[in-house]
C-alpha positions in Angstrom: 40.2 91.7 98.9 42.5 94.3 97.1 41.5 95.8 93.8 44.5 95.9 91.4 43.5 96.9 87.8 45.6 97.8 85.2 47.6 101.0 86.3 48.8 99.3 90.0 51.6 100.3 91.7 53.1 97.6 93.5 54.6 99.6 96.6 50.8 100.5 97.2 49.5 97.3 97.0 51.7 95.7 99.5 51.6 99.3 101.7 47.7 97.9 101.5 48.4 94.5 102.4 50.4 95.4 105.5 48.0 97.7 106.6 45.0 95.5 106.7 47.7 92.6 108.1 48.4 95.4 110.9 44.4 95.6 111.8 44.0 91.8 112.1 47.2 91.4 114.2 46.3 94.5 116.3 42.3 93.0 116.7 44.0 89.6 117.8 46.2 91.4 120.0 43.6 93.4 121.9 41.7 89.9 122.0 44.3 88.2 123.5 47.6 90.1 125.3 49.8 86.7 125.5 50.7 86.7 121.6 54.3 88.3 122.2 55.2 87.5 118.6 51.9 89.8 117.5 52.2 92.2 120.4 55.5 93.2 118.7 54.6 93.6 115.2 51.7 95.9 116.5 54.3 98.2 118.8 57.1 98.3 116.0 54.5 99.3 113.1 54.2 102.8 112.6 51.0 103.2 110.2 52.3 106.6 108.4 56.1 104.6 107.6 55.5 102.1 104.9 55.8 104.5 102.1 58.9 105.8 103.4 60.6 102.7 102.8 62.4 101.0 99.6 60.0 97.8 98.1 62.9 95.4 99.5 62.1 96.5 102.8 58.3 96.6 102.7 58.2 93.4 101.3 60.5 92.1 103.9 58.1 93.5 106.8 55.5 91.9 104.9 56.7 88.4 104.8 57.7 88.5 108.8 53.9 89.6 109.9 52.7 87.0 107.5 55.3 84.4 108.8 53.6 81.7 110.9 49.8 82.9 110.1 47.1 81.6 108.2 45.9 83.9 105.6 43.6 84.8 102.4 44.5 87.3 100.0 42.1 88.2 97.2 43.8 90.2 94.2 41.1 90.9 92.0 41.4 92.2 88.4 44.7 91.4 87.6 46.5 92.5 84.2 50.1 91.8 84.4 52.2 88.0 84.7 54.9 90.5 86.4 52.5 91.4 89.6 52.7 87.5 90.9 56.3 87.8 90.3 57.4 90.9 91.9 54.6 89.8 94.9 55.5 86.2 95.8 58.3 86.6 98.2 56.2 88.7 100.3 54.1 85.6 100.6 55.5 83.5 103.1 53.9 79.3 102.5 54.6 78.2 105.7 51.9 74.8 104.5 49.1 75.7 107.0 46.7 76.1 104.6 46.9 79.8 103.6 45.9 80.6 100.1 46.4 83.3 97.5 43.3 83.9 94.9 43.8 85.4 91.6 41.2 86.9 89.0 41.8 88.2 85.7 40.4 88.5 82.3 43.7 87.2 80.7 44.4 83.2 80.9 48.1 84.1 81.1 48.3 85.8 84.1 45.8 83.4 85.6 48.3 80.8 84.8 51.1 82.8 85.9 50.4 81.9 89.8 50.6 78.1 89.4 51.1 76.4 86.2 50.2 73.2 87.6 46.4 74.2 87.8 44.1 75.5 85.6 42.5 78.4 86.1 38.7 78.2 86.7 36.5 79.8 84.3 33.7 80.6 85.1 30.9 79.7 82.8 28.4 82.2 81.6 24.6 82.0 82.5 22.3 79.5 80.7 18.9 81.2 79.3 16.7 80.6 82.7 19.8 81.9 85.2 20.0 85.0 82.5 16.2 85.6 82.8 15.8 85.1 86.2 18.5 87.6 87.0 17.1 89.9 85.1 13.7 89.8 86.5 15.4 90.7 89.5 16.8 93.1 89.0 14.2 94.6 86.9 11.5 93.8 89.6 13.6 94.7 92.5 12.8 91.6 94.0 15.4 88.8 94.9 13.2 86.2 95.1 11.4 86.5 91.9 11.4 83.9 89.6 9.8 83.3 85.7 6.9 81.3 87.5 5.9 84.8 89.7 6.9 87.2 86.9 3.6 88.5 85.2 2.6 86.9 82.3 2.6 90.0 80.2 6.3 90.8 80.8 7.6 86.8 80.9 7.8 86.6 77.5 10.1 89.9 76.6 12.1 89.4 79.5 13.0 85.8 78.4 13.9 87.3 74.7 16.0 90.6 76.4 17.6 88.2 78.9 18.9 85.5 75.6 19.9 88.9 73.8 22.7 89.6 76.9 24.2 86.0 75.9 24.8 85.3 79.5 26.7 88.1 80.7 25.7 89.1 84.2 27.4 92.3 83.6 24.5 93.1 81.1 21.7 91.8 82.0 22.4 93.5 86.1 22.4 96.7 83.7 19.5 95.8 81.2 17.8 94.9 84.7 18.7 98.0 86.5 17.1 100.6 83.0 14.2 98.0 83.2 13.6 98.9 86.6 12.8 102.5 85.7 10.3 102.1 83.5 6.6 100.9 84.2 5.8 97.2 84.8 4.1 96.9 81.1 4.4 95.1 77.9 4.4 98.7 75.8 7.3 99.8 78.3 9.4 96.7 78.4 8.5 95.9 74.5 10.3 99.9 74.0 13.1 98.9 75.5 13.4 95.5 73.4 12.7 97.7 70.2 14.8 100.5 70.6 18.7 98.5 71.2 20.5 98.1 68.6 21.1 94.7 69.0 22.5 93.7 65.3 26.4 94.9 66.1 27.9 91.6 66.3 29.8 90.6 69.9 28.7 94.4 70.6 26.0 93.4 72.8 27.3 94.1 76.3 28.6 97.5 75.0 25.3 98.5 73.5 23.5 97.5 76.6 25.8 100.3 78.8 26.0 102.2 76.4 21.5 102.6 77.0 22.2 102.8 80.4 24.0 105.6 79.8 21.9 107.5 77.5 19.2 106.3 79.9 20.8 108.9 82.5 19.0 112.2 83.8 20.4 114.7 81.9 22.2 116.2 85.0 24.4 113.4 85.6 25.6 112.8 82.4 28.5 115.3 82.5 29.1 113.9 86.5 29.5 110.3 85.4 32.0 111.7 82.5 33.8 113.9 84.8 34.4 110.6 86.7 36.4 109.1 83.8 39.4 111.5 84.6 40.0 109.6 87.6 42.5 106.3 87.6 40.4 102.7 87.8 39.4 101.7 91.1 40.9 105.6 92.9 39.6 106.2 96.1 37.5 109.6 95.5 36.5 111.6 98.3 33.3 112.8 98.0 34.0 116.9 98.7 37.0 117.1 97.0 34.7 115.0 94.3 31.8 117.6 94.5 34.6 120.8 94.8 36.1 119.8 91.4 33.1 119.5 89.9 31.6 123.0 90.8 35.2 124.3 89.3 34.6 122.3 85.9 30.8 122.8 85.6 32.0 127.4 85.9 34.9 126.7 83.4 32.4 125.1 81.0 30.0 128.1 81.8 32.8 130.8 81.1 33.5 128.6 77.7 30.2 128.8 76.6 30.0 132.7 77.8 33.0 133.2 75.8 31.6 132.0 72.5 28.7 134.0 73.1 30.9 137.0 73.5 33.3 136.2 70.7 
């Protein structure tokens, strides 16, 4: 499955495709040396080249060590009609079943693959799938259900779970700050009374919005340091942790420097 999100570059997506094409090809060839066609591929591929090349020729390379396989690409979180486009010819249908599976918030660009079908939509939670994923998640328990839930807590978690409107989004999050807290009416009942939950259509918003606020106050500034990186970047953890110890002594010297001043 590759991640796109709305800031993709298209000559690193199919640099991603190839490579994870090059791993299967190379697993099947070390399974099994009389795949000359595969054998090739794997010799002529040099793992540090793709980016080195124009988009006409990557996408060309891609289509051959596609050619003649059966394959499932995921795209998830698509954005732009223009990616299917600019992707297609990489995608060789050689009708032997391979598939290509689209997700997106925007009907458009779900459309955009195959106007033929419509896209599916998936349908949000009734009010006993909302409850009993938020039990839990709230009880850290996957096989929990409202009939083992106690009594004391079955009520409130039926009336925060209907106050998510079926968005597992918020009620994974409402589980996960529920979670925290002490398994009692007085703690859950807190929760329930402090949201704001009168913002019309603002209800998933206000619900990450606790989680947030629900934070130790030493990751706070962490998890909004994170923000400055691109959606779904690959961050490594000590250049992560380097940059942080540089921003947390600017912020120091800010604050030192007020003092001063």
């Amino acid at each position: 499955m590759l991640s796109v999100s709305q800031q993709y570059s298209l000559i690193d997506l199919v640099t991603k495709i190839l490579r994870e094409v090059f791993d299967v090809i190379k697993n099947l060839k070390d399974a099994d040396s009389e795949k000359p066609k595969e054998l090739e591929l794997v010799n002529n591929f040099d793992d540090n080249e793709p980016k080195k090349q124009d988009m006409g020729v990557l996408i060309s390379r891609l289509r051959k060590m596609l050619s003649g396989m059966r394959y499932l690409i995921i795209l998830d979180d698509v954005w732009v009609v223009e990616l299917w486009d600019q992707l297609k010819y990489a995608l060789p249908d050689d009708k032997n079943g391979s598939r290509v599976m689209m997700t997106s918030r925007i009907v458009d660009v779900a459309k955009s693959a195959d106007s033929r079908m419509e896209p599916y939509m998936p349908n949000l939670l009734n009010d006993e799938e909302s409850c009993d994923l938020l039990l839990r998640k709230a009880l850290q328990n996957q096989e929990v259900n409202e009939v083992e839930c106690p009594i004391e807590l079955l009520e409130l978690a039926k009336e925060l779970s209907k106050k998510c409107k079926g968005l597992p989004l918020a009620l994974i999050v409402l589980g996960g700050i529920l979670s925290t807290r002490d398994q009692t009416h007085h703690d859950w009942k807190k929760v329930l009374d402090t949201m704001d939950w009168h913002q019309e259509g603002k209800d998933c918003m206000n619900v990450l919005t606790m989680s947030y606020e629900d934070m130790p106050y030493y990751l706070k500034p962490c998890f909004i340091y994170l923000s400055s990186f691109p959606e779904d970047y690959e961050i490594s953890a000590r250049i992560l942790m380097n940059y942080y110890e540089i921003y947390k002594l600017r912020v120091m010297i800010m604050s030192f420097g007020d003092l001063t001043g």
